[in-house]
C-alpha positions as CSV (number, residue, x, y, z in Angstrom):
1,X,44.7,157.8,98.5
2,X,45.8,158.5,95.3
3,X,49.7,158.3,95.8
4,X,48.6,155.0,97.8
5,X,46.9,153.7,94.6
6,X,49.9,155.3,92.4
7,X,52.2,153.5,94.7
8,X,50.6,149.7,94.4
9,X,50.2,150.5,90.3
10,X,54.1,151.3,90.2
11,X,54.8,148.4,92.5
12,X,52.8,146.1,90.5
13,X,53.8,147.0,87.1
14,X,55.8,144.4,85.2
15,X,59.3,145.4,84.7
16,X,60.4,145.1,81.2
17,X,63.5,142.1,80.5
18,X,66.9,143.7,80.2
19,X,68.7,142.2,77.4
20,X,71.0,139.1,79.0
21,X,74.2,139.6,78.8
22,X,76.0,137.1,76.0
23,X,77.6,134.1,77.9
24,X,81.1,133.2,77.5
25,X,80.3,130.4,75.2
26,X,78.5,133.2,72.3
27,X,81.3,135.2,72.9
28,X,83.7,132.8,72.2
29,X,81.7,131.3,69.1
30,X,81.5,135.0,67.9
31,X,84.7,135.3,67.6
32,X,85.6,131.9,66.1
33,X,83.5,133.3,63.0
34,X,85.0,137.0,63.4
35,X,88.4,135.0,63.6
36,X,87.8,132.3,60.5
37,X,86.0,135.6,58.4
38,X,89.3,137.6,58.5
39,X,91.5,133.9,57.7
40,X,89.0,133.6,54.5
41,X,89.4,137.3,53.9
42,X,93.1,137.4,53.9
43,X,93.9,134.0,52.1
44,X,92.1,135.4,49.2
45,X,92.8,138.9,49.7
46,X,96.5,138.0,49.6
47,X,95.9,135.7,46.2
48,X,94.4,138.5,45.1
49,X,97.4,141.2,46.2
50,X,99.7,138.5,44.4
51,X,97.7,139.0,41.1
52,X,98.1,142.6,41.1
53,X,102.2,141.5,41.0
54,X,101.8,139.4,38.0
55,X,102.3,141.9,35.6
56,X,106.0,143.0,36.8
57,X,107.2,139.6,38.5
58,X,105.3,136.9,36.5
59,X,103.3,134.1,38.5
60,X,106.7,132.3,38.9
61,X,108.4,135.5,40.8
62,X,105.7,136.0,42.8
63,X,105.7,132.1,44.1
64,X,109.0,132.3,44.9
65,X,108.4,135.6,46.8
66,X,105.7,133.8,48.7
67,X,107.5,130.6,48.9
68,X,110.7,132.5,50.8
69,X,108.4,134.5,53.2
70,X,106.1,131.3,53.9
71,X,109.3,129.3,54.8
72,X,110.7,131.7,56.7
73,X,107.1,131.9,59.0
74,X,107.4,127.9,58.9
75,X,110.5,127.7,60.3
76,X,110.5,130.8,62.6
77,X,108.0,128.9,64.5
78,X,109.2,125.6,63.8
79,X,113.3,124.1,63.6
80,X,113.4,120.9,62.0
81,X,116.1,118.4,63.1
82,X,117.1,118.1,59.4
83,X,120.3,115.8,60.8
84,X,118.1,113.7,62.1
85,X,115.7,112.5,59.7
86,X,115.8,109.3,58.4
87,X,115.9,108.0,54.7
88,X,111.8,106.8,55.7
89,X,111.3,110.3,56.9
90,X,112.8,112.0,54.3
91,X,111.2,110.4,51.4
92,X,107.8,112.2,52.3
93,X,109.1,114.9,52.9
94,X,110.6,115.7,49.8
95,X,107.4,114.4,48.5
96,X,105.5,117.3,50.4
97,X,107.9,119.9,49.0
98,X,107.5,118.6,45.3
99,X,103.5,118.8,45.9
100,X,104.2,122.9,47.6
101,X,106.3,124.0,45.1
102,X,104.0,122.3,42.4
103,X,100.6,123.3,43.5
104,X,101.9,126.8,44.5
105,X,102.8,127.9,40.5
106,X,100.6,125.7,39.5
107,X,97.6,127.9,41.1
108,X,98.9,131.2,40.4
109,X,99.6,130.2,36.8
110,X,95.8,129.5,37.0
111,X,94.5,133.0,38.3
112,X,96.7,134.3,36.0
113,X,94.8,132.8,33.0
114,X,90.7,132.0,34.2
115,X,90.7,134.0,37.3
116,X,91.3,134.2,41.0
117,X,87.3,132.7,41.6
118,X,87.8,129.6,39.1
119,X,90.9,128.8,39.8
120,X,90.0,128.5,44.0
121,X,87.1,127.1,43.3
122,X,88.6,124.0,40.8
123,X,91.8,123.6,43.2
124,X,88.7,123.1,46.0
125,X,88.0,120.2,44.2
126,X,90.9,118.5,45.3
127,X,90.3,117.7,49.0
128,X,86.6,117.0,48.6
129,X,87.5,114.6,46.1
130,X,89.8,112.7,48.8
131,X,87.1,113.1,51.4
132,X,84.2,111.7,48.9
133,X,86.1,109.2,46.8
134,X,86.5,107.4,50.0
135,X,83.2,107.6,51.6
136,X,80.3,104.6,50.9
137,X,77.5,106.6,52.0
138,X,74.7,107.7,48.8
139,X,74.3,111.1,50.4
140,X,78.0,111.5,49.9
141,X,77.7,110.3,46.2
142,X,75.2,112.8,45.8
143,X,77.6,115.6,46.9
144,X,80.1,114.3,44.3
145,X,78.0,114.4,41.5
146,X,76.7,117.7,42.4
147,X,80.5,119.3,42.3
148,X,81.1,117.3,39.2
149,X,78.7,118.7,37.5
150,X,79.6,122.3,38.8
151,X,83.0,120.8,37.7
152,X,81.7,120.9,34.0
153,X,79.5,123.6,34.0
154,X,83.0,125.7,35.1
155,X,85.1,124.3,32.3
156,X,82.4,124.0,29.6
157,X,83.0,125.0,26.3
158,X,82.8,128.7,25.2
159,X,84.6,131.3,23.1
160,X,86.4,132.4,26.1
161,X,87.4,129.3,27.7
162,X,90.8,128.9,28.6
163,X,92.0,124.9,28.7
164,X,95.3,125.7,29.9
165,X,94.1,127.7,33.0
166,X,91.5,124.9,33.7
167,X,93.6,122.8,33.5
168,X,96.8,124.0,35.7
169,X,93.7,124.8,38.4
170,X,92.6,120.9,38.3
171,X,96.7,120.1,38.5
172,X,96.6,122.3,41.9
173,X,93.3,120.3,43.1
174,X,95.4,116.9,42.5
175,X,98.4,118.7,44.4
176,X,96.1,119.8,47.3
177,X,94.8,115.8,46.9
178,X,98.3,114.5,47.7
179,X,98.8,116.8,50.0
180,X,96.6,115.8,52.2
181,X,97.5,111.8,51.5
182,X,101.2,112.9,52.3
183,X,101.0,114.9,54.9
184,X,99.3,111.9,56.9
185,X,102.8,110.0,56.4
186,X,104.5,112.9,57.4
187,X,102.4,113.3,60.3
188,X,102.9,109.6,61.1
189,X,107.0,109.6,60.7
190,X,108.1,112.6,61.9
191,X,107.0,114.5,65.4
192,X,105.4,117.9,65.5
193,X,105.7,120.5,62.6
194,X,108.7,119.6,61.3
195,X,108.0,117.6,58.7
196,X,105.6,120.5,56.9
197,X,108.4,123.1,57.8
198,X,111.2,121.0,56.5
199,X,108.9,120.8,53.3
200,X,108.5,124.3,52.9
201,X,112.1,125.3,53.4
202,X,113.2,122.8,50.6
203,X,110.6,124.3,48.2
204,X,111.8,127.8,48.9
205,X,115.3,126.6,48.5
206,X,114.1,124.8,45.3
207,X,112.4,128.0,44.1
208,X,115.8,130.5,44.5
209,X,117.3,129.9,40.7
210,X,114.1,130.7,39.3
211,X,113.0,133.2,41.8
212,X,116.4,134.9,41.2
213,X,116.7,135.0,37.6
214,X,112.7,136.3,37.5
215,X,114.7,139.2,39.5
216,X,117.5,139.9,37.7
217,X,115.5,139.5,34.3
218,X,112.5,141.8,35.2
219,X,112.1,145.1,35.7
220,X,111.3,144.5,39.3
221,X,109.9,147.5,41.5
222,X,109.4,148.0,45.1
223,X,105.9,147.8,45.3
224,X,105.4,144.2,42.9
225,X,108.4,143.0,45.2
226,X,106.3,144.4,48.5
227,X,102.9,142.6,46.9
228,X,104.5,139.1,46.8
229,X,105.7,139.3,50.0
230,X,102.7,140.3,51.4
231,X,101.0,137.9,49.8
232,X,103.4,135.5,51.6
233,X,101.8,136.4,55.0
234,X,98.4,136.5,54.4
235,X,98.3,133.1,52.8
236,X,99.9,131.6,55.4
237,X,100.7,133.6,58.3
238,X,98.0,135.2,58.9
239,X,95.4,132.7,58.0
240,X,97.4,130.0,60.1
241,X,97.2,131.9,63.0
242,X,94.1,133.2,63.0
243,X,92.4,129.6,62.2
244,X,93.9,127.7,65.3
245,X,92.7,130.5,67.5
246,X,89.4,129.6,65.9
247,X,89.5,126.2,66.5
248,X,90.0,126.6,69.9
249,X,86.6,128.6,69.9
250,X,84.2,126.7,67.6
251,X,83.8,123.3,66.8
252,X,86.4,121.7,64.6
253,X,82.9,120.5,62.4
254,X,81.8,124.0,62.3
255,X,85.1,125.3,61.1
256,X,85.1,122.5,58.3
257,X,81.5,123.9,56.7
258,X,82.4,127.4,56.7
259,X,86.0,126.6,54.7
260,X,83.4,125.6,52.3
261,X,82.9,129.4,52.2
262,X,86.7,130.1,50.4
263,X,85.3,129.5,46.5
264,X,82.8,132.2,47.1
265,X,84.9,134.3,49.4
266,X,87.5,134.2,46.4
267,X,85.1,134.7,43.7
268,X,83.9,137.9,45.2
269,X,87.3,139.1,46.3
270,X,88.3,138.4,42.3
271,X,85.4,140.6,41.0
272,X,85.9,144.0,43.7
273,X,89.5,144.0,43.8
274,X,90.4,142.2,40.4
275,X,87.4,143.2,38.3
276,X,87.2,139.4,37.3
277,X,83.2,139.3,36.4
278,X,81.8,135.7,36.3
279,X,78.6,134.5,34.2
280,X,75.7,133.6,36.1
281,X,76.5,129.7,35.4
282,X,79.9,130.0,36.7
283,X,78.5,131.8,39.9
284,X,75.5,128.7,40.4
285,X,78.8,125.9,39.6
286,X,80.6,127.8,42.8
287,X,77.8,128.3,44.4
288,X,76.9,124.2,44.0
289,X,80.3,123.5,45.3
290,X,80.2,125.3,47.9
291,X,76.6,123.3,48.9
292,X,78.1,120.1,47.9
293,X,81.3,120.6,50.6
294,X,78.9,122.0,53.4
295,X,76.2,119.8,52.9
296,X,78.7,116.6,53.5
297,X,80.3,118.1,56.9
298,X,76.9,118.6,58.1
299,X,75.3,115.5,57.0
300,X,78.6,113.6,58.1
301,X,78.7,114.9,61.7
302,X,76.3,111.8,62.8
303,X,78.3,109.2,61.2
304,X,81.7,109.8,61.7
305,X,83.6,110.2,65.4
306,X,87.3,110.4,64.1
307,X,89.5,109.4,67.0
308,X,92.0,112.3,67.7
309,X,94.5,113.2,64.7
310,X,93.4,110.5,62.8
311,X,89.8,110.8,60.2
312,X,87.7,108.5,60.2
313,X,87.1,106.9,56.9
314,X,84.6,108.7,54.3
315,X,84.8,111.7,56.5
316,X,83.6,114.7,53.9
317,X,85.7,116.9,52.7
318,X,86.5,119.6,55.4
319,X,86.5,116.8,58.1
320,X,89.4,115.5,56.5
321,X,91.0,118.8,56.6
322,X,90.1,119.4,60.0
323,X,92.1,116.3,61.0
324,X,95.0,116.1,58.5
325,X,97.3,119.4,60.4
326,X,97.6,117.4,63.2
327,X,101.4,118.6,63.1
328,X,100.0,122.0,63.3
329,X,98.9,121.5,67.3
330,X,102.7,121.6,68.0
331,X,102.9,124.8,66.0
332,X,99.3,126.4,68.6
333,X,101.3,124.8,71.5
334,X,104.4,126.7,71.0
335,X,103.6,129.8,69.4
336,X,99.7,130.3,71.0
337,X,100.5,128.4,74.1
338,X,97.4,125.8,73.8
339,X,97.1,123.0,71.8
340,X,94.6,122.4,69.2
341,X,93.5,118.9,69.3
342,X,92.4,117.9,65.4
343,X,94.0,121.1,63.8
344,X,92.8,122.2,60.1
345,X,94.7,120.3,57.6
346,X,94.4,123.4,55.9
347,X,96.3,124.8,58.7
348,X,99.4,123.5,58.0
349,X,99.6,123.8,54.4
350,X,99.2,127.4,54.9
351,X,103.0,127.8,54.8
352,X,102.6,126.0,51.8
């Protein structure tokens, strides 16, 4: 009687919920972040491995260290028919290798002087400017004035302030600005990659008298010569890889508001590995950018339904980006085997 009653208690006892397995939709989405994590972590990383070269090879040797090792990624993956191109196709082109070369020195002339976290974090400003400046929404406006007053509180006055750094990072934001308005008439003129690859071969070409004489002048060593070339891949390599595997995994929206992640992501990796302290008003102005970029993706999503490749107008800042590497997809079709429809723009001025 009593194993009888044991028998109906055990039978009748709920059985706990075993923890569901994740479906292949969480798996994927988790690693789209793991995936767009390590591309944050190594651009800045790598910004930051260039710094620690500066003192040896000068900002200008290590861009032209990084500006040989991204063209030769580029074009590895990607052979422009250089015989080909037109007089309309090559003027943008050469355009896009001006803005590389420009925004490239321009940059690391900038962590040089304020720091790896301002100078990301100004240079940021460029594409949301682009993506606000052309949007009619209030919401949008709002976003605007909240980075333009992080904006100031970043380059106000002080004892410390450096002008010249601010201002070479603000040059980089207007180069990373023009990329993305040139890109879109590379995009349209010539097929594929090519046109970004072509760009970044010129600019490396561009950069081998100065990158040469930096060389010969300096007393270079191994390891400040091994820094800028590492830097090379995980700017643009690495981070250009690992984001269109990520865009095949997460929404191309989703990927937009966590780029907004890069001026925080640098600021942090400038204080551990750099020892670049901030103020607590220079970590609230990043912090306010970072709001301002995200907030606009997310608030944008029900508004704007870009057709394929092409953004709609007033799409914030990281939609814009999402849309503008549209040349990229040929670079995931041949080297990843899938196409990415709506690739970063950020994507393909990885081998900036």
């Amino acid at each position: 009687m009593i194993l009888g009653n044991a028998a109906v208690m055990t039978a009748s006892a709920p059985v706990p919920d075993l923890p569901a397995a994740a479906s292949p939709g969480q798996r994927d989405q988790l690693a789209g972040i793991a995936l767009m994590t390590g591309s944050a972590a190594s651009n800045q990383l790598g910004a930051a491995t260039a710094a620690l070269a500066f003192p040896v090879l000068g900002p200008l040797g290590v861009v032209a260290v990084r500006q040989w090792v991204a063209a030769v990624v580029l074009l590895s993956l990607q052979r422009p028919r250089f015989t080909a191109f037109t007089a309309r196709q090559w003027r943008p082109v050469l355009a896009l290798a001006l803005i590389f070369a420009t925004m490239n020195l321009s940059l690391y002339l900038a962590i040089d002087r304020i720091g790896l976290g301002l100078a990301v974090t100004l240079e940021f400003l460029g594409p949301l400017s682009v993506a606000l400046l052309a949007s009619r929404r209030l919401f949008d406006l709002g976003c605007a004035l909240m980075a333009g007053a992080a904006a100031v509180v970043l380059a106000r006055p002080q004892p410390s302030a450096d002008y010249a750094g601010i201002g070479l990072a603000l040059l980089a934001a207007c180069c990373w600005a023009g990329y993305i308005l040139v890109n879109r008439v590379v995009g349209a003129r010539i097929p594929g990659a090519q046109g970004p690859a072509a760009a970044a071969g010129l600019s490396a070409v561009a950069y081998i008298p100065a990158g040469v004489w930096v060389l010969a002048s300096h007393p270079v060593t191994l390891a400040a010569t091994g820094r800028a070339a590492v830097a090379g891949v995980m700017c643009s390599a690495v981070p250009m890889v690992a984001d269109l595997r990520a865009l095949r995994r997460v929404p191309a929206r989703f990927f937009g508001a966590f780029m907004s992640v890069n001026p925080a992501f640098a600021a942090l990796t400038g204080l551990v590995v750099l020892g670049q302290s901030l103020a607590v008003a220079d970590w609230l102005a990043i912090a306010a950018i970072v709001a301002a970029n995200g907030l606009a993706v997310s608030q944008g999503a029900a508004h704007h339904r870009p057709a394929a490749g092409a953004p709609a107008a007033g799409a914030p800042a990281a939609e814009v980006l999402v849309s503008e590497a549209s040349a990229a997809e040929s670079l995931s079709a041949e080297t990843l085997a899938a196409e990415t429809p709506g690739a970063a723009g950020q994507l393909a001025g990885r081998g900036r």
